[in-house]
Structures are given as structure tokens and as C-alpha cells.
C-alpha positions, -999 to 999 in steps of 0.1 A, spaced: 0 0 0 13 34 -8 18 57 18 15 96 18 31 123 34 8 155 35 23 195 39 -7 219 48 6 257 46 -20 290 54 -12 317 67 -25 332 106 -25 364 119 -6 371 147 -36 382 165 -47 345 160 -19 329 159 -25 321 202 -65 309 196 -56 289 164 -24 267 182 -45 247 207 -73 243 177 -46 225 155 -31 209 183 -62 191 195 -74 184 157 -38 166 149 -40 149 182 -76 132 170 -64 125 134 -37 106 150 -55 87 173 -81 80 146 -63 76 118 -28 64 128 -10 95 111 22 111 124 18 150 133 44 182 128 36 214 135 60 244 118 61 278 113 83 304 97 105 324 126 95 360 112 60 376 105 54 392 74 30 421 77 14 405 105 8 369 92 24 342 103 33 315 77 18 277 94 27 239 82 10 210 94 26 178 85 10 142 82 27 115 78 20 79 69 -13 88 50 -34 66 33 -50 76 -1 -83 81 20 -72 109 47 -71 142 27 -112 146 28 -110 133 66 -83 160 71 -106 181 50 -133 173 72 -119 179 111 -100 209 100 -133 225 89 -151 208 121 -123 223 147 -129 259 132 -91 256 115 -105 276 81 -118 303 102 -91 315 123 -70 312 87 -59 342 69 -70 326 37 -74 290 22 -55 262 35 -31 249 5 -21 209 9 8 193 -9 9 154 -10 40 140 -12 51 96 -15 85 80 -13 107 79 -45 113 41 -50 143 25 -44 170 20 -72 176 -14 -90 
């Protein structure tokens, strides 16, 4: 079975930035009880005109967890406290040479 790794970046304002942590925090600690995914949180060091630049991390995803991710971000109230739309990047293992 293939396995995925997914990279979730957005943007949060810095006025948000302290209500949104515990939001994602609790959300990736569900999706990891539930669905057996690793969890990273990241962010950039600096602000940029008062955003901060965010990256969630999943990894060892199966093809069925993006609309579950999808589904508890928008449930936890992630997409809300957002500065604009969530972008996700899925990523899989290169295979092994001959």
C-alpha cells in the first residue's frame, strides 16, 4: 500500500496565531489517534505584515485521509481562524534504485 506524506501551509495572523495553536493541536491529536498518522507542527520564525506563515505535517497517510483531514479541519474551526485557504501538498517516497 502506498503511503502519503501531507504539507498543509495557510497563513494566521498574529492576533490569531494564540487561539488557532490549541485548535490544531487538538485536531492533529484526534487525526492521530483516529487515523494512525504522524503529526508536525511548523512555522516560519518571522512575521510578514502580521501573518504568520503555518505547516502541518501528516505523515504515513493513506489515499483516504485528505477529505478526513478536510473534514476535522473544517469541524475544529481551523479555516476560520486562517488568513485565507488552506493549501495541501501530498508527497510519497521515491522508490528504491535497481
Amino acid at each position: 500500500m502506498t503511503m502519503f506524506e501531507l504539507y498543509v501551509y495557510y497563513e494566521v495572523s498574529d492576533a490569531k496565531a494564540t487561539q488557532l495553536l490549541p485548535v490544531v493541536r487538538a485536531m492533529q491529536a484526534a487525526l492521530a489517534a483516529g487515523h494512525g498518522v504522524g503529526t508536525g507542527l511548523k512555522r516560519r520564525p518571522e512575521s510578514a505584515q502580521g501573518l504568520q506563515t503555518w505547516m502541518e505535517i501528516y505523515t504515513g497517510a493513506d489515499a483516504h485521509f485528505g477529505p478526513a483531514l478536510d473534514a476535522a479541519a473544517q469541524a475544529a474551526g481551523v479555516d476560520g481562524l486562517a488568513a485565507g485557504r488552506r493549501h495541501t501538498e501530498v508527497f510519497t517516497e521515491m522508490p528504491p534504485c535497481a
